[in-house]
MIDOMAR-502846 format. One record per residue: y, z, x of N, C-alpha, C in turn. Coordinates in steps of 0.05 Angstrom, whole numbers, plus 32768, in hexadecimal, padded with zeros to 4 digits. Example, Ala and Ser with C-alpha at 12.3 -4.5 7.8 and 13.67 -1.06 7.14 Angstrom:
7F8E809C81087FA6809C80F67FBE809C8108
7FD3808E81017FEB808F81118001809D8102
***
This chain:
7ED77F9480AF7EE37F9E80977EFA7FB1809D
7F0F7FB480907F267FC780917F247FE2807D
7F277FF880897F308007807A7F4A80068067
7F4B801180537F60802280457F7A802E8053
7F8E802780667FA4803B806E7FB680388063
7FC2802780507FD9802780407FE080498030
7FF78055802B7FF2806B8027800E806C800D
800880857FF3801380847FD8803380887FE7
804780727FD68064807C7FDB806880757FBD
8072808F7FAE807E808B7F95809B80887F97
80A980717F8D80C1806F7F8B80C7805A7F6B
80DF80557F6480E880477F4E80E980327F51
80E7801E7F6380E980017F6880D77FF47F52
80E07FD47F4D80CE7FC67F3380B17FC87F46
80B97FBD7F5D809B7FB57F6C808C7FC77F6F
80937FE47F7680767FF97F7080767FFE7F56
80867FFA7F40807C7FFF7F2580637FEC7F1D
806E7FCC7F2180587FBE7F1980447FBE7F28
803D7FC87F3B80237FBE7F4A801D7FEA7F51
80297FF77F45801F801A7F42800580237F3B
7FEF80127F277FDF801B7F2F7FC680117F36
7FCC7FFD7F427FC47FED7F587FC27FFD7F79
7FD480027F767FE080077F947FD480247F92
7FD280307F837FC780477F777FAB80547F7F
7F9B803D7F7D7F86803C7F7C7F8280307FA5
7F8F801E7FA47F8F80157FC57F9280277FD3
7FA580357FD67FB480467FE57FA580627FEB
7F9780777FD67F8980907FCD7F7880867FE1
7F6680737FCD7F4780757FE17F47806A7FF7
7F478077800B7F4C807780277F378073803D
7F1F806F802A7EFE8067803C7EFB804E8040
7EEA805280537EEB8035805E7ED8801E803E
7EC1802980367EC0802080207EB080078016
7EAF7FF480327E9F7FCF80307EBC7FCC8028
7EC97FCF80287EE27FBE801D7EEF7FAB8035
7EF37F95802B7F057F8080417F257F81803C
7F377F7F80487F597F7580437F5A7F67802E
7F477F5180297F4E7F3980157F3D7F4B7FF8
7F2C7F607FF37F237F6B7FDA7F367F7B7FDD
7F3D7F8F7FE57F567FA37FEC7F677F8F7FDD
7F767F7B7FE67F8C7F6B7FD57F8B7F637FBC
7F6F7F697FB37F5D7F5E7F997F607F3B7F98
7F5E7F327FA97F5B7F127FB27F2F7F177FA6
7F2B7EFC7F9C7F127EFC7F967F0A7ED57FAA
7EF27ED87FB37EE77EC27FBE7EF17ECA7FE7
7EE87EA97FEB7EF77EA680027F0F7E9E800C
7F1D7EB180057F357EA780057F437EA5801E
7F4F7E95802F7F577E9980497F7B7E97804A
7F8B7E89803B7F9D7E9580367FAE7E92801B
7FBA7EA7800D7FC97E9F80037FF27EAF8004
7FF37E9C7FF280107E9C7FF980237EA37FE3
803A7EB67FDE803B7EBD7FC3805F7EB97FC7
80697EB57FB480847EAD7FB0808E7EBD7F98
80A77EC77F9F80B07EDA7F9380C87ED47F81
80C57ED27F6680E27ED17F5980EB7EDC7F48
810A7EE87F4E811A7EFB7F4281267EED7F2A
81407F017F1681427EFD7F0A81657EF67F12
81747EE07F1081887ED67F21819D7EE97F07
81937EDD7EF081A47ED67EDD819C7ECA7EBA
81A07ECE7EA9819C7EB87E9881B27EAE7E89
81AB7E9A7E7F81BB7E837E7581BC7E747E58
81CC7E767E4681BF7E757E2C81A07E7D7E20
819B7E937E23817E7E9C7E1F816F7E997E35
81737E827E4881617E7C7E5E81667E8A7E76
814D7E997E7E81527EAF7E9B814D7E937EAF
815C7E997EC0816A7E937EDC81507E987EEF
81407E937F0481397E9B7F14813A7E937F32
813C7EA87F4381387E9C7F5F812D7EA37F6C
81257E987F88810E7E967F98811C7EBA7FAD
81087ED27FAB810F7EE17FBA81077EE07FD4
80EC7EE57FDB80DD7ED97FF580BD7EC97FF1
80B27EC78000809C7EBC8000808D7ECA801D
80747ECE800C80667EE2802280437ED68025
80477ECE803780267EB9803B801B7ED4804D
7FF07EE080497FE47EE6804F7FCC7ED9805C
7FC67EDA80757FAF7EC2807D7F947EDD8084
7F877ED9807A7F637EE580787F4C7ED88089
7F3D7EEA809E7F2E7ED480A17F147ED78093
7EF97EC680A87EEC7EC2808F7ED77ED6807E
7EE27EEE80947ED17F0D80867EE37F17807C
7F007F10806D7F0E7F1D80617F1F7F2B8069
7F2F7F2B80827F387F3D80917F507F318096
7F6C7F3780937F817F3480947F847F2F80AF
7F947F1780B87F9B7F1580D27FBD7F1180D0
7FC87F0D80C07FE57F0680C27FF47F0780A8
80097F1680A8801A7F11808B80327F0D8096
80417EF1808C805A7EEC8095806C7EE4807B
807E7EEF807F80997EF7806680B97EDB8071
80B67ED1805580C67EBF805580DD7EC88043
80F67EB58053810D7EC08042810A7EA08027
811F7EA2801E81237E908004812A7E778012
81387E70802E81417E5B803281237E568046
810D7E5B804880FB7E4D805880F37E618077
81097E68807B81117E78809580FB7E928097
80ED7E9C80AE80DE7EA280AD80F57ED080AE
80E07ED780A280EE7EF3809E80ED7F0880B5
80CB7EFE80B780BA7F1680CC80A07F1680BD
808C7F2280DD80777F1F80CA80637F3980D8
80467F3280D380387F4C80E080227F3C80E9
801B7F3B80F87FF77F3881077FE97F4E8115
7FD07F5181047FB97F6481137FAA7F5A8122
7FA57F71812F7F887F6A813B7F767F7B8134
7F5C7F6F813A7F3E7F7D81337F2A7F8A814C
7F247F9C81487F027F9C81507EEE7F8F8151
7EDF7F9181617EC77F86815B7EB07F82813F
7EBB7F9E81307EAE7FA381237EB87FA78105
7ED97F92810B7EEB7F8680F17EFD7F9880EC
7EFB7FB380FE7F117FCD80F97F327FC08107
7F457FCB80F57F5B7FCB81017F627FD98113
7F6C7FD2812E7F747FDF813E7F927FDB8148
7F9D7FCD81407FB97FBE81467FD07FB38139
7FE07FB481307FF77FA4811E800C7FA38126
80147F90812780347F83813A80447F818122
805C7F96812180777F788111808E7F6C8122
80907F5F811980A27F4A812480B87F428111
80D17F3D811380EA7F3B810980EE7F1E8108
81057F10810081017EEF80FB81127EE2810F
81147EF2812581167EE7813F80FD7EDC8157
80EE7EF1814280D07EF1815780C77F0B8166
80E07F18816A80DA7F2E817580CA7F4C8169
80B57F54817780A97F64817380B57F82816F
80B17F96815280CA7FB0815180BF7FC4814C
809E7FBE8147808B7FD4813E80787FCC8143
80617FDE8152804F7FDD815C803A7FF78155
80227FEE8143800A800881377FF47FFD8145
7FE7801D814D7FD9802081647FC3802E8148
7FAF802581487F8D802A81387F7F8044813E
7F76805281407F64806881557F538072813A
7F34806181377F27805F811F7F0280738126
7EFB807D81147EE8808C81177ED280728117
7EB68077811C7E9C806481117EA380588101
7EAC805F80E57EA4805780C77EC2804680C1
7ED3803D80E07EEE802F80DA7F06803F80CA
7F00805D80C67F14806E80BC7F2A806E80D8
7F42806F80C77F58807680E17F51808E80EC
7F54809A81007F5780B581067F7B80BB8110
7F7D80AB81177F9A80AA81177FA5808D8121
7FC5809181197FD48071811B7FED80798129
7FEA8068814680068071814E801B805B814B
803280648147804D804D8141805D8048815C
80668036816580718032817B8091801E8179
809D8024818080BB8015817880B98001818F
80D07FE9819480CF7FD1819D80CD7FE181BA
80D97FFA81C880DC7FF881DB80C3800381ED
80AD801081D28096800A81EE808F803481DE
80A2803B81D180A1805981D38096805881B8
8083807581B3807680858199808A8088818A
808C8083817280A5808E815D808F8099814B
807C8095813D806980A9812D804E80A78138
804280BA8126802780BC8129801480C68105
800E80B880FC7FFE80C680E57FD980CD80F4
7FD980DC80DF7FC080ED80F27FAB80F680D2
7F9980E680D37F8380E980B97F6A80FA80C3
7F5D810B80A57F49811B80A77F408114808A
7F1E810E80927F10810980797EF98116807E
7EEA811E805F7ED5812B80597EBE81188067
7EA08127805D7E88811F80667E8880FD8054
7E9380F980427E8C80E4802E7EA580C98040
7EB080D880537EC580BD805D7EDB80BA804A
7EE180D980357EFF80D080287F1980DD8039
7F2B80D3802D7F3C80E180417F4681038035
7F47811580427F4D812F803A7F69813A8048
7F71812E80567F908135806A7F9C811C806F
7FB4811E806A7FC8810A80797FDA81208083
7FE7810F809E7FFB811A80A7800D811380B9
802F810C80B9803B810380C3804C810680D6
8048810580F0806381128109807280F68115
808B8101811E80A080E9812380A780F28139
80A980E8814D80BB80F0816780D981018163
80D8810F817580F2812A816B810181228180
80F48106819B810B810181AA810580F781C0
80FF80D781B9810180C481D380E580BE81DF
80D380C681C880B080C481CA80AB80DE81E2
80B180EE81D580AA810C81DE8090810E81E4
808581218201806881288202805D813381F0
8067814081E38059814F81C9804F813C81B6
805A812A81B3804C8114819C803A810581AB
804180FF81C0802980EA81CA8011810081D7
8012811181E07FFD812B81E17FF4813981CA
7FFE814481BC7FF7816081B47FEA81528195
7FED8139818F7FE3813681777FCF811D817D
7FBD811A818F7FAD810181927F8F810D8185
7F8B812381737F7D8127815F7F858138814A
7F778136812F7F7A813E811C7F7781678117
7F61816381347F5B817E81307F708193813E
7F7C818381497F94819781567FA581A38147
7FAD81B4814A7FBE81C881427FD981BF8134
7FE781BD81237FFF81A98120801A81B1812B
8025819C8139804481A48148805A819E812E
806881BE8121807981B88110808F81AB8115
809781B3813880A6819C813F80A88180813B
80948176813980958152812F808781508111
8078816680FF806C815D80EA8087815980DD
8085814080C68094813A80B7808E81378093
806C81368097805C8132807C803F813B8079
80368147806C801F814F806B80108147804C
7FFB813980477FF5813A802B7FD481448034
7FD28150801E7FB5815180137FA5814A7FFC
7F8E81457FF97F8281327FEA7F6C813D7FE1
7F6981407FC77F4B814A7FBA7F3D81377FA3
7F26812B7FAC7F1781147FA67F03811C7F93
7EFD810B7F7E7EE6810A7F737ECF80FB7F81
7EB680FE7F717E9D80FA7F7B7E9980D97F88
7EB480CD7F767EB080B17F8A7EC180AD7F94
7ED080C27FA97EE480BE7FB57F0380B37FB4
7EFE80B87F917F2880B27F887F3080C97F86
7F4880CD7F907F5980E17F947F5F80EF7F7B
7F5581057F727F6481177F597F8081267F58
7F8181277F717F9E81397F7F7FA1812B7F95
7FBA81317F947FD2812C7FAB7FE181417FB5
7FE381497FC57FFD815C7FD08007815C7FE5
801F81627FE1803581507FF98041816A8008
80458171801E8057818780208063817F8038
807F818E8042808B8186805A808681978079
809D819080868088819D80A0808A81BB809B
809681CB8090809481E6808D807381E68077
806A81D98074805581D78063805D81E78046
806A81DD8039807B81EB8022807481CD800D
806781D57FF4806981BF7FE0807181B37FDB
807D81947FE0808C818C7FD28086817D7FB4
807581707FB6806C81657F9A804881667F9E
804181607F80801F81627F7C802481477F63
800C81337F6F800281217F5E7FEA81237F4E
7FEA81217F397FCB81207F347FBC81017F24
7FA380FC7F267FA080E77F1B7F7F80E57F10
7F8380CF7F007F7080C27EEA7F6480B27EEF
7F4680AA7EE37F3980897EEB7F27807F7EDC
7F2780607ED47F1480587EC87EF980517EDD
7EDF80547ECF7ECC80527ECB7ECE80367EEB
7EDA802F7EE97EE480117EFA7EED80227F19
7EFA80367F197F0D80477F307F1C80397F2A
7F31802D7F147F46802A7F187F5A803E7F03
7F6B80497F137F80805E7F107F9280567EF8
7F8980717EDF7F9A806D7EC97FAD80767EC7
7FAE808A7ED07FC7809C7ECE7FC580B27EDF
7FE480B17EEF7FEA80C87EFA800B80CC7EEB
800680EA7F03802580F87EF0802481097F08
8043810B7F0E804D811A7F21805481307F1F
805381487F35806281647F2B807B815F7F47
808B81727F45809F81797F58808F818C7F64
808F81A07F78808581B67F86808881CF7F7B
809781D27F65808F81E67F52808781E17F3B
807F81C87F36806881CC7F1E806F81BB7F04
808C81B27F0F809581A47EF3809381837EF4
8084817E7EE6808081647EE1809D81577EDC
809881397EFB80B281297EFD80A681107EE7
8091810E7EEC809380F27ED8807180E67ED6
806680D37ECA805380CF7EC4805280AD7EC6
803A80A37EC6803180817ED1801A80817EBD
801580727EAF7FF580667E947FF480487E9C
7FE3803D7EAC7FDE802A7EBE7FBF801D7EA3
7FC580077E9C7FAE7FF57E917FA47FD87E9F
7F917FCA7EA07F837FBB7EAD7F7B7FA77EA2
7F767F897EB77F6C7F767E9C7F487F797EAF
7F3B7F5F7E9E7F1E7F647EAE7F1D7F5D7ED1
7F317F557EDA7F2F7F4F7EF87F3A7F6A7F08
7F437F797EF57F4F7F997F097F737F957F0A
7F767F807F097F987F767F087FA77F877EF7
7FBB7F987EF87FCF7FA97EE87FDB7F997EDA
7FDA7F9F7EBD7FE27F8E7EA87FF57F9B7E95
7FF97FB97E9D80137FC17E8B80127FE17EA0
802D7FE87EA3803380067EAE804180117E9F
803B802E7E97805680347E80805D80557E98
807A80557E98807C80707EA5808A80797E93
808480947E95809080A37E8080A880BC7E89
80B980C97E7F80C780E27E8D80B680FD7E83
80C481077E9580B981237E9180B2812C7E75
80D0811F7E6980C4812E7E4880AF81207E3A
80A7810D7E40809480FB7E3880A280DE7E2A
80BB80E07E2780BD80C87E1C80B780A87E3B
80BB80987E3180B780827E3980D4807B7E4D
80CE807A7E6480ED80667E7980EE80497E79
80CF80447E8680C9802B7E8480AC801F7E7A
80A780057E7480977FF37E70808C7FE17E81
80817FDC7E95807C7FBC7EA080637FB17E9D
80617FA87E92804F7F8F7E8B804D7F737E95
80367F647E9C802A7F527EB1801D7F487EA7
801D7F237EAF80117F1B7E9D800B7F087EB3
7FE67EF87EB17FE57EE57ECE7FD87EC97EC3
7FD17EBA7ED27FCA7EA47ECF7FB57EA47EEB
7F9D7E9E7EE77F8B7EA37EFE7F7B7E817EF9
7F757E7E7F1E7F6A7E6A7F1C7F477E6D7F16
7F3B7E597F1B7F1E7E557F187F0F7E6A7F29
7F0F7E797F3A7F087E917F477F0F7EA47F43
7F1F7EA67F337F277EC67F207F457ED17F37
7F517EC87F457F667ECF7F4F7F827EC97F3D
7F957ED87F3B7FB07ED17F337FC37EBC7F45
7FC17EA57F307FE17E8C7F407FF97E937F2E
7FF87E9F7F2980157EA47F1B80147EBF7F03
80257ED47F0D80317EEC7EFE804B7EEF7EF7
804A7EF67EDD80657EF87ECF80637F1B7ECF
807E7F277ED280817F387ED380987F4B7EBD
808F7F597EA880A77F5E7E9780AD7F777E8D
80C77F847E9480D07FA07E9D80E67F9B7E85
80D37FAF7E7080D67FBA7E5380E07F947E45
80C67F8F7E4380C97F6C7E4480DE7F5C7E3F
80EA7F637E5980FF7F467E6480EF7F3D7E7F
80EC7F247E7F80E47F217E9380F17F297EB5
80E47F317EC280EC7F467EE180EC7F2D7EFE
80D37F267EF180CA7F1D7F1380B77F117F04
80B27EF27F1D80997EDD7F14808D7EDA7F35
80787EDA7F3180647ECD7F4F80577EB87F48
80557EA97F5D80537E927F5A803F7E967F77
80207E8E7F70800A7E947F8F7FFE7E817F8B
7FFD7E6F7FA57FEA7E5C7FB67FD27E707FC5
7FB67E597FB47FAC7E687FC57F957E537FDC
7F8F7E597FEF7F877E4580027F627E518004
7F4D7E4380027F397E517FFB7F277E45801E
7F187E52802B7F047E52803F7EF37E358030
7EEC7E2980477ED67E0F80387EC17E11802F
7EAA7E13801F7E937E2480207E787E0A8036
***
């Protein structure tokens, strides 16, 4: 089984809007959990791979929207659910780059390669996981063999996460990064910290707060958030580091957990955007096809193959 290390980046793009509080919910709870890569993806059954195709919006044409093929991104699972490869296609077939893990014995991630669409390898994450498959820390390594980061996790008695924190090499994979931070309990070098968040969980381990600060450990923003009965995340709303609310997310659900409308709002409360999602799921309750519509024009369509284990 895989933990949870994907971690919250709020930004404006359509793709974290529509899939915000989804990712919401992925990202926070940070325990290992029984969860596999393929429920993490919210894939349902045995699914061993599927493949999702991406289309933009080119243009339209007497009333009729235009679309084209952006990439195509196939995921292969094996048969405990565990991600072994995601490879990213461009529009003409051509391969983009892709990622392959490796596992433990005991289904934990310990490894992830990317690779560019030459073949060549440009990033390299190194696992360093407690009993319960929590990271304890992840180191980053560039093509030439050297540390460029290190994130470094701390969780409570319940296995949630309560610390993140981020150092980058200050120069040429410095001893200080590859020493001075190979645990959590060490002391922190402000020389390489670059991010620090903290995390305060409710009783089933979803995040109520967020807080972000930089390496002077100075505030920069505080998240807070909401949940149904389900743990899936209704609403958060952001502050800046002094307190003023940047903006707000009201995330609704259909019965499979799938985000079916995001509304963000501004500070003053009126409305920016809308996106709304609409799917077509096969006989196992998975999505083959999402329409995507940002303040309803249509945005983006997926189009997913899905390839099922034999029983």
């Amino acid at each position: 089984m895989q933990t949870r290390t994907s971690f919250v980046s709020i930004c404006s793009s359509l793709r974290f809007l529509v899939a915000a509080c989804v990712a919401l919910l992925l990202s926070l709870s940070l325990s290992a959990r029984d969860k596999t890569d393929r429920e993490i993806d919210l894939l349902r059954g045995q699914v061993k791979v599927a493949s999702d195709t991406t289309y933009v919006v080119s243009g339209v044409e007497g009333g009729t929207v235009r679309l084209e093929v952006k990439n195509y991104v196939v995921s292969t699972y094996d048969a405990a659910g565990n991600k072994k490869e995601m490879v990213t296609y461009r529009p003409d077939g051509k391969t983009a780059g892709w990622v392959s893990y490796t596992l433990d014995s005991k289904g934990y991630r310990i490894e992830a390669y990317y690779f560019n669409a030459e073949g060549e390898m440009t990033t390299k994450y190194l696992y360093n996981n407690d009993g319960d498959g929590n990271p304890k820390d992840i180191s980053q390594f560039g093509y030439s063999g050297l540390i460029q980061q290190k994130e470094i996790f701390s969780y409570d008695s319940d296995d949630n996460l309560e610390e993140y924190a981020r150092y980058v090499d200050n120069g040429g994979g410095s001893p200080t990064l590859n020493s001075s931070l190979s645990s959590a309990t060490l002391a922190r070098n402000k020389n390489n910290l670059v991010l620090l968040r903290t995390y305060r969980n409710d009783s089933q381990g979803n995040p109520l707060e967020l807080k972000e600060f930089d390496n002077k450990e100075s505030l920069l923003s505080r998240k807070t958030f909401q949940y149904d009965a389900q743990g899936n995340p209704l609403e958060l709303i952001e502050y800046d580091g002094k307190g003023n609310v940047l903006g707000k997310k009201v995330c609704t659900y259909d019965a499979h957990g799938n985000t079916t409308r995001v509304v963000n709002f501004l500070p003053d409360g009126t409305i920016r955007s809308t996106i709304r999602t609409e799917y077509q799921m096969d006989a196992t309750g998975n999505w083959i096809r999402k329409n995507i519509f940002l303040n309803d024009q249509v945005a983006e369509v997926h189009q997913r193959n899905i390839e099922y284990f034999t029983p």
